[in-house]
C-alpha positions in Angstrom: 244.5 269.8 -51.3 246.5 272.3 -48.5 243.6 271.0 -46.2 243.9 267.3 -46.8 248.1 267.3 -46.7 247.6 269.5 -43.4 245.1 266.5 -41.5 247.4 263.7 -42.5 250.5 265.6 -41.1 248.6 266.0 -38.3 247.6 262.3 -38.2 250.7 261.2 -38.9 252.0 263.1 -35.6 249.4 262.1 -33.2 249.9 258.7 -33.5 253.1 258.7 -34.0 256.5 256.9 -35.6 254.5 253.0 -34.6 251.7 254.1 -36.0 252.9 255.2 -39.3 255.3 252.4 -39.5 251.8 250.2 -39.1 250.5 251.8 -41.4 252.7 252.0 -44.0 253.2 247.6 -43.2 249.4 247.5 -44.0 249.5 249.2 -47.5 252.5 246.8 -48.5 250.9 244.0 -47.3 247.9 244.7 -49.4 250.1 245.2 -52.9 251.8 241.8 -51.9 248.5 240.2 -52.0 247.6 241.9 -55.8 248.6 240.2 -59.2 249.5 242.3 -62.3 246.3 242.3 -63.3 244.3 244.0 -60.0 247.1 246.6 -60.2 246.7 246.9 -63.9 243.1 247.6 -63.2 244.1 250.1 -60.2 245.7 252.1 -63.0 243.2 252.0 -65.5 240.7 253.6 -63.2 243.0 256.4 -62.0 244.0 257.7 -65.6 240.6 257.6 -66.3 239.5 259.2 -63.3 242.0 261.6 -64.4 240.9 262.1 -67.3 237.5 262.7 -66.2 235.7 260.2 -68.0 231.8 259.0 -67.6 232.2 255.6 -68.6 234.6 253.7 -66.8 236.2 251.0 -69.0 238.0 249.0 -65.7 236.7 247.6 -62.7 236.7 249.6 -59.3 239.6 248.4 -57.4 238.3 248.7 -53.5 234.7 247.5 -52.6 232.8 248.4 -48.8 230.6 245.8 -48.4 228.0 245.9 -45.8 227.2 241.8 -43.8 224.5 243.9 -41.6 223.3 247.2 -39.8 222.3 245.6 -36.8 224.8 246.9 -34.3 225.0 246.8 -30.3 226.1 250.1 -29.5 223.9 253.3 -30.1 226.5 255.8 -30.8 225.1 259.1 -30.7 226.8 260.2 -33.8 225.6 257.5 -36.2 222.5 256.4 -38.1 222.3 253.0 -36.5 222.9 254.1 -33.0 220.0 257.0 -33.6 217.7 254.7 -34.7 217.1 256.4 -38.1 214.8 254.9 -40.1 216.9 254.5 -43.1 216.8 251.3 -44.4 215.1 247.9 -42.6 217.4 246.2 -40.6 218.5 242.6 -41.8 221.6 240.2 -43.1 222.9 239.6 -46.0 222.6 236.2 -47.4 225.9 234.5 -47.6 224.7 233.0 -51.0 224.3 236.5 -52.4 227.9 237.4 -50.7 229.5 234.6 -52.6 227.9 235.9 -56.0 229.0 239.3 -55.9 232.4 237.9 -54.7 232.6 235.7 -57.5 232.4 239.0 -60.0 234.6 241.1 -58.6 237.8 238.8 -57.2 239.7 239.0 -60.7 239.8 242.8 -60.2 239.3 243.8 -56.7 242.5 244.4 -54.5 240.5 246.1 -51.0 237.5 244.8 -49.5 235.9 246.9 -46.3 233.8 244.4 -44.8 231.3 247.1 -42.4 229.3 249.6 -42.8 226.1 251.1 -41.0 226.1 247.7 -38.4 228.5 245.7 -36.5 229.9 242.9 -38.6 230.8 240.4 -35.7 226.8 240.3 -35.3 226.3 238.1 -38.4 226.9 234.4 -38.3 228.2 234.0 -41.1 231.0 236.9 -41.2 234.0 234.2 -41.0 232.5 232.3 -44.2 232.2 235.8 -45.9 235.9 236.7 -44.2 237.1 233.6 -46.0 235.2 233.6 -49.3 236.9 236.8 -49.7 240.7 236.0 -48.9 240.8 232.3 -50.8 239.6 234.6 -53.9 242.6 237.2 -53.2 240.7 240.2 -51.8 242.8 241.7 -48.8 240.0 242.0 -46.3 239.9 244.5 -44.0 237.0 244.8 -40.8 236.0 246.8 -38.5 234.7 246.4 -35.1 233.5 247.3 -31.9 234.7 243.7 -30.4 231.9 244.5 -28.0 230.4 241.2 -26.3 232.4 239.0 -28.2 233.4 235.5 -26.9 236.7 233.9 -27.0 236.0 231.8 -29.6 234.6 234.0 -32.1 238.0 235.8 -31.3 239.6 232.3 -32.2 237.7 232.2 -35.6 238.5 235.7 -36.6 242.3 235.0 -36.4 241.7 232.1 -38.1 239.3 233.4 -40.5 241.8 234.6 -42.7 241.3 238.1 -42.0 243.9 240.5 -43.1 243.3 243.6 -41.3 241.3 244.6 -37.9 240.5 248.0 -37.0 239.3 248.4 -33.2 237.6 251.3 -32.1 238.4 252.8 -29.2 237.9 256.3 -28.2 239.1 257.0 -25.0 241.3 256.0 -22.0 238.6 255.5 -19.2 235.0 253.9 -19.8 233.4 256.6 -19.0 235.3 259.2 -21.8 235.1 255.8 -24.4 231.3 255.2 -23.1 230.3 259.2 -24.0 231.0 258.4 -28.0 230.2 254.3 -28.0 227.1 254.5 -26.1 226.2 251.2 -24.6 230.4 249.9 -25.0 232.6 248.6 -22.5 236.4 249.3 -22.5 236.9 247.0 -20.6 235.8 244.4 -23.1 237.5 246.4 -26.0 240.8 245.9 -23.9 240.2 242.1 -23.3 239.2 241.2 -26.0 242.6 242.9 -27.6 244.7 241.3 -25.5 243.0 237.8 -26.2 243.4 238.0 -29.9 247.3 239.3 -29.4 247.9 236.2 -27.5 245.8 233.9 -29.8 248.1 235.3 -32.5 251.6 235.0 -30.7 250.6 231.7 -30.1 250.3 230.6 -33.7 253.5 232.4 -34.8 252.2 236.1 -35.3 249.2 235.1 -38.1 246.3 236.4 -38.1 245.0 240.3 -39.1 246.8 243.7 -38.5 245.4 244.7 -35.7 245.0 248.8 -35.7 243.4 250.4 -32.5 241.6 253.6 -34.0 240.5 256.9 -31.7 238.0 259.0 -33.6 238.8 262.6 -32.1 236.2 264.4 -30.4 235.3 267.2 -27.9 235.6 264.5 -24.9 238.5 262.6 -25.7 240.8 265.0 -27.4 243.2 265.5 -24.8 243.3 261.3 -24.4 245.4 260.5 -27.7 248.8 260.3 -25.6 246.9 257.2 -23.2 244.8 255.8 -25.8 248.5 255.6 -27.7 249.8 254.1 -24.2 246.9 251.7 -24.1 247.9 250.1 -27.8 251.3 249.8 -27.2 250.9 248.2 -24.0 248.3 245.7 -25.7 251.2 244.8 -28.7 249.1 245.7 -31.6 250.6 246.4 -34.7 249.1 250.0 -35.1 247.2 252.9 -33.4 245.8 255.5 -35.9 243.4 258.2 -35.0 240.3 260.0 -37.4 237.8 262.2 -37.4 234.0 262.1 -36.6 231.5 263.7 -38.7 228.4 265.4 -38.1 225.3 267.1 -38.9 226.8 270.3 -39.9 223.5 272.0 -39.6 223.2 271.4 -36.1 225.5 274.2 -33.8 224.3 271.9 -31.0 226.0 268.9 -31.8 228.5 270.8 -33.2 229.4 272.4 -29.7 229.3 269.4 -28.1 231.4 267.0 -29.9 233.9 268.9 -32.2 237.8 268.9 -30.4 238.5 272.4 -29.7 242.2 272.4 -30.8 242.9 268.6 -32.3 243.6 269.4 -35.6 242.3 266.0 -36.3 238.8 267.7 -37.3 237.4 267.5 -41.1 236.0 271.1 -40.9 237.2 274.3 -41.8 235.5 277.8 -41.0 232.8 277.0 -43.3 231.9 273.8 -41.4 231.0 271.2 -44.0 231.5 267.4 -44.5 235.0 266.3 -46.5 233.3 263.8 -49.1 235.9 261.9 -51.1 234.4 262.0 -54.8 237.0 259.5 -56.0 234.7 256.8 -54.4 232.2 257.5 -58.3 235.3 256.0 -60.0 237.2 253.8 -57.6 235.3 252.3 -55.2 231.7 250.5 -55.1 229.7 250.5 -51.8 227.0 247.8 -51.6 225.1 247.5 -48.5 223.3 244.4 -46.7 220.5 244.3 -48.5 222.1 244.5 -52.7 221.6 248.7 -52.4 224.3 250.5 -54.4 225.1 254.1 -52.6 227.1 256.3 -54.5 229.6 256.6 -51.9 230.0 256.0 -48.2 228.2 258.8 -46.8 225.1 258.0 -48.6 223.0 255.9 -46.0 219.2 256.3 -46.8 217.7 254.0 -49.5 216.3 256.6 -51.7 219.9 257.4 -52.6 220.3 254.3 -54.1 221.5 253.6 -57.6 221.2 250.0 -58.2 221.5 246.3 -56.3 223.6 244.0 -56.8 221.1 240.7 -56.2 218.9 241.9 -59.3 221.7 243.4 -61.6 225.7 242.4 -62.4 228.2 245.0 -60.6 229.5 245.2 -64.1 226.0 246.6 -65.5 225.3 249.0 -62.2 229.3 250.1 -62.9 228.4 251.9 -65.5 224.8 252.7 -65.0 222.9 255.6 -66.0 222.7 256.4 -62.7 226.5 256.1 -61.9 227.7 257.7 -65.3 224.5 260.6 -64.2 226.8 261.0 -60.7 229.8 261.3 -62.1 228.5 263.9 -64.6 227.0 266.1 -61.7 230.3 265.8 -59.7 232.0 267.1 -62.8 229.7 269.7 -63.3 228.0 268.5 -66.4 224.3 268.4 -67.3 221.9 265.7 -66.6 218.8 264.7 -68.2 215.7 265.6 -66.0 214.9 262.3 -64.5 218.5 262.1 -63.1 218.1 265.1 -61.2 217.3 263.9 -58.2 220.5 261.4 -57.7 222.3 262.9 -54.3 225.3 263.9 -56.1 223.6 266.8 -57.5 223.0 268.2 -54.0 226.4 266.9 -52.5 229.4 268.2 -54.4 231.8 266.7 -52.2 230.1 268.3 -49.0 227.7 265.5 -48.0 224.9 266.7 -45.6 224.5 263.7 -42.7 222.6 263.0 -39.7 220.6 265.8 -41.5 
């Protein structure tokens, strides 16, 4: 908990009075867009995550759902940029978007569209953007905005979009270049200060825009100019994270971990920060149907269910979801559950592993 409350401090400082003000916009706007009954729901699934229960009898209230793991970039601290055989590549069908939609709008108050790919890469992603938002889901994206054109920029602020998180992790191309292998800043920054203008034009509409730095080894003594860079560009937040790695690998660990930024999810004992809650709030669904049990769970043979072949209801509270939540709460399993990756995780997720 002391660790947690010391990193958002931290966070909060780095990027500063703007871009806690942004942030604290965002989160109001996203209760403005709820009814009574998604935060109704929101509550039910906190008391009974709370009260430690198995079967949840409530609907998660935030979804990740991934359009594609195609992506542009190869960045050398991801699955997709390593090439990892994980899962096949593909799309998802916008047909099968618009089902799983359909189930979860009267209870659903966050939708992440991204995961493992770039999301501006599918053609469909403004249909999906505006499936989403005429059913009430405040949906949030995040992107690269790598080789975009001006008028997909036009289409994503008309989209409907609520919320657009840019990455950008450095103040040169060659610091940004080092994490996004294969990006150009100088794209990032156009293609910023097109969608700023295309917004002012029609009256400030259009999606928060946040500029996110990931914090690393290279960039680390950057945040002040990457902070410069957003508020020059007018957008309505910078934030800054951190990156994650294999913690079994002292190479990687020397090369890209910030030596003072306290902006850094490890301790002394160097392990991944895995965020449990996601068993009872949150439902992660990638391209292809696959269920993971939380965000951090990329291969396929962590799967725990798909969405094109079952209701979310029914994978909800699957044996395999109410076998994960028992292992996280350090209850017993039957034997053929044994294998699910919560059992080995604990809240300290091996990845890149």
């Amino acid at each position: 908990m002391f660790s947690k409350t010391h990193q958002l401090i931290h966070r909060s400082i780095s990027r500063g009075w703007p871009g806690t003000h942004g942030a604290i916009t965002l989160r109001w706007a996203m209760l403005q867009r709820s009814s009574f009954k998604k935060l109704s729901n929101m509550l039910a699934v906190k008391i009974q995550k709370r009260l430690q229960r198995e079967t949840i009898s409530a609907w998660p209230y935030r979804y990740k759902i991934d359009p594609t793991n195609h992506c542009n970039l190869h960045c050398p601290l991801c699955p997709t940029g390593l090439k990892h055989s994980f899962r096949k590549k593909g799309m998802m069908p916008l047909a099968e978007f618009r089902k799983i939609i359909d189930q979860i709008s009267p209870h659903a108050l966050l939708l992440d569209l991204f995961g493992w790919g770039e999301p501006m890469l599918h053609p469909d992603i403004f249909h999906m953007i505006r499936c989403a938002t005429d059913q009430g889901l405040f949906v949030r994206m995040s992107s690269t905005l790598d080789q975009v054109t001006h008028q997909q920029l036009e289409q994503l602020v008309d989209s409907g979009l609520d919320a657009l998180i840019v990455a950008m992790d450095g103040s040169d191309a060659t610091t940004h270049g080092k994490f996004r292998a294969g990006g150009d800043l100088s794209q990032v920054i156009s293609a910023v200060e097109t969608m700023v203008a295309i917004k002012q034009k029609q009256g400030g509409t259009g999606p928060h825009i946040t500029i996110r730095m990931l914090i690393n080894r290279h960039n680390e003594d950057q945040i002040h100019e990457v902070k410069k860079i957003a508020a020059d560009l007018g957008v309505d937040a910078f934030t800054v994270g951190h990156i994650a790695i294999n913690t079994h690998d002292d190479r990687q660990a020397e090369h890209w971990l910030p030596r003072q930024s306290p902006i850094m999810a490890y301790g002394q004992f160097r392990k991944n920060q895995g965020s449990c809650s996601d068993l009872w709030e949150s439902l992660v669904i990638n391209y292809d149907g696959a269920v993971s049990p939380c965000c951090w769970q990329y291969h396929e043979k962590t799967d725990i269910g798909n969405c094109f072949t079952a209701p979310v209801e029914e994978i909800w509270n699957s044996p395999e979801m109410v076998a994960a939540r028992r292992l996280v709460l350090g209850r017993n399993v039957s034997e053929e559950f044994q294998g699910i990756a919560c059992r080995q995780c604990q809240g300290a997720p091996d990845y890149l592993k």
